[in-house]
C-alpha positions in Angstrom: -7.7 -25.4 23.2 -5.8 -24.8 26.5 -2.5 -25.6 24.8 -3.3 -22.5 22.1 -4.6 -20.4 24.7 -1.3 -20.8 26.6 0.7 -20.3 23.9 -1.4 -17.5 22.5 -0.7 -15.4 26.2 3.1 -16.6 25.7 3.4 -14.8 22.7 1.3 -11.5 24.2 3.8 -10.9 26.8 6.9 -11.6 24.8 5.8 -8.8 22.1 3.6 -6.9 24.7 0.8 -7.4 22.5 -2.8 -6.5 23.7 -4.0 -7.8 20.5 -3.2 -11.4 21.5 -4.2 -10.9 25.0 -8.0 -9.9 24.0 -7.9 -13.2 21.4 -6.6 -15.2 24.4 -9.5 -14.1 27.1 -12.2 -14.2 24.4 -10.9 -17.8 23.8 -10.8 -18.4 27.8 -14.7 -18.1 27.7 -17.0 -20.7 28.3 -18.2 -22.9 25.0 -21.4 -21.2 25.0 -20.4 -18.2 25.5 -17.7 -18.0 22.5 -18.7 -16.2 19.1 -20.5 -17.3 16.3 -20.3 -15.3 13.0 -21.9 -15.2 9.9 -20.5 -14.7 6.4 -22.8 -11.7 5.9 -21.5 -10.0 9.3 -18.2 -10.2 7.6 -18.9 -9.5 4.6 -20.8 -6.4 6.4 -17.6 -5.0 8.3 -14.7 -5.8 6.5 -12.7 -4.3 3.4 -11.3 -5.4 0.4 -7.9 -7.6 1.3 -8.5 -7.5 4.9 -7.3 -9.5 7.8 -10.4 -10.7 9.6 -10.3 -12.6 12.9 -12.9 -14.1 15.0 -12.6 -15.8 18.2 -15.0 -18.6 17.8 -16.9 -20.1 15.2 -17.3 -19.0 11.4 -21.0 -19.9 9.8 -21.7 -20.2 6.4 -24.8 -17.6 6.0 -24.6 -15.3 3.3 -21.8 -14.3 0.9 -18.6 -12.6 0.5 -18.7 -10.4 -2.0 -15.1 -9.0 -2.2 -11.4 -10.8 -0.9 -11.0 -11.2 3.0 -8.4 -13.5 4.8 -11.2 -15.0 7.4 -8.8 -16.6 10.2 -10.7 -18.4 13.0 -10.8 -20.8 15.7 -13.4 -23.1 13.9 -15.0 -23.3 10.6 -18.5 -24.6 9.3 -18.6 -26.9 6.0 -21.3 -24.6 4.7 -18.2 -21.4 5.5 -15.4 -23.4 4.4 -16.6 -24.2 1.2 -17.7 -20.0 0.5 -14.3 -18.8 1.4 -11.0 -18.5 -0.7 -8.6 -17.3 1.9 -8.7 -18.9 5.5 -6.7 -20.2 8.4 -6.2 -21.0 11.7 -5.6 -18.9 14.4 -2.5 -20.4 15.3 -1.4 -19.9 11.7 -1.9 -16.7 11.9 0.2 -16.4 15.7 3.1 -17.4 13.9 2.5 -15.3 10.9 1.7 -12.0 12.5 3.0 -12.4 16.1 2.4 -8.0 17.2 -1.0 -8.2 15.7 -0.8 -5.8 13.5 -3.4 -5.1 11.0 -6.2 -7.4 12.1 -9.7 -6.7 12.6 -11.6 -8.4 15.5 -15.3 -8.9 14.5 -17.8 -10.8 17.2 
């Protein structure tokens, strides 16, 4: 976790991206304290073909009812078995380095 946090704030400051730098703080935060998300929360707040990052946990509760690219720090079995597009957040550092794009849900 350190080791992607580090490199996470390395890439913020080399494209001067506050994008990266939020995902690197919220992943800076004590265990407890990091986000757990539901399916149906994203499902709730996202759009059709959209980029959907959470700095924690994904949970399998609920359904998606339309294409979303869930990228996140951890998945549960329950979530990894209910979604069709999903990676790391690492992946997804090297794929999209400024950030662009990307909604944040918590």
């Amino acid at each position: 976790m350190k080791e992607l946090i580090k490199e996470i704030r390395t890439v913020a400051i080399k494209e001067k991206s506050d994008f990266w730098k939020r995902i690197a703080d919220e992943l800076d935060r004590p265990t407890r304290a990091r986000r757990n998300v539901n399916l149906n929360r994203i499902n709730k707040y996202s759009k059709e073909n959209e980029t959907i990052i959470v700095p924690g946990k994904v949970l399998g509760t609920g359904e998606l009812d339309h294409n979303v690219h869930v990228v996140a720090f951890n998945f549960s079995e329950a979530a990894i078995s209910k979604i069709k597009s999903k990676m790391t957040i690492k992946e997804l550092l090297h794929k999209n380095p400024k950030g662009k794009d990307v909604r944040i849900i918590g």
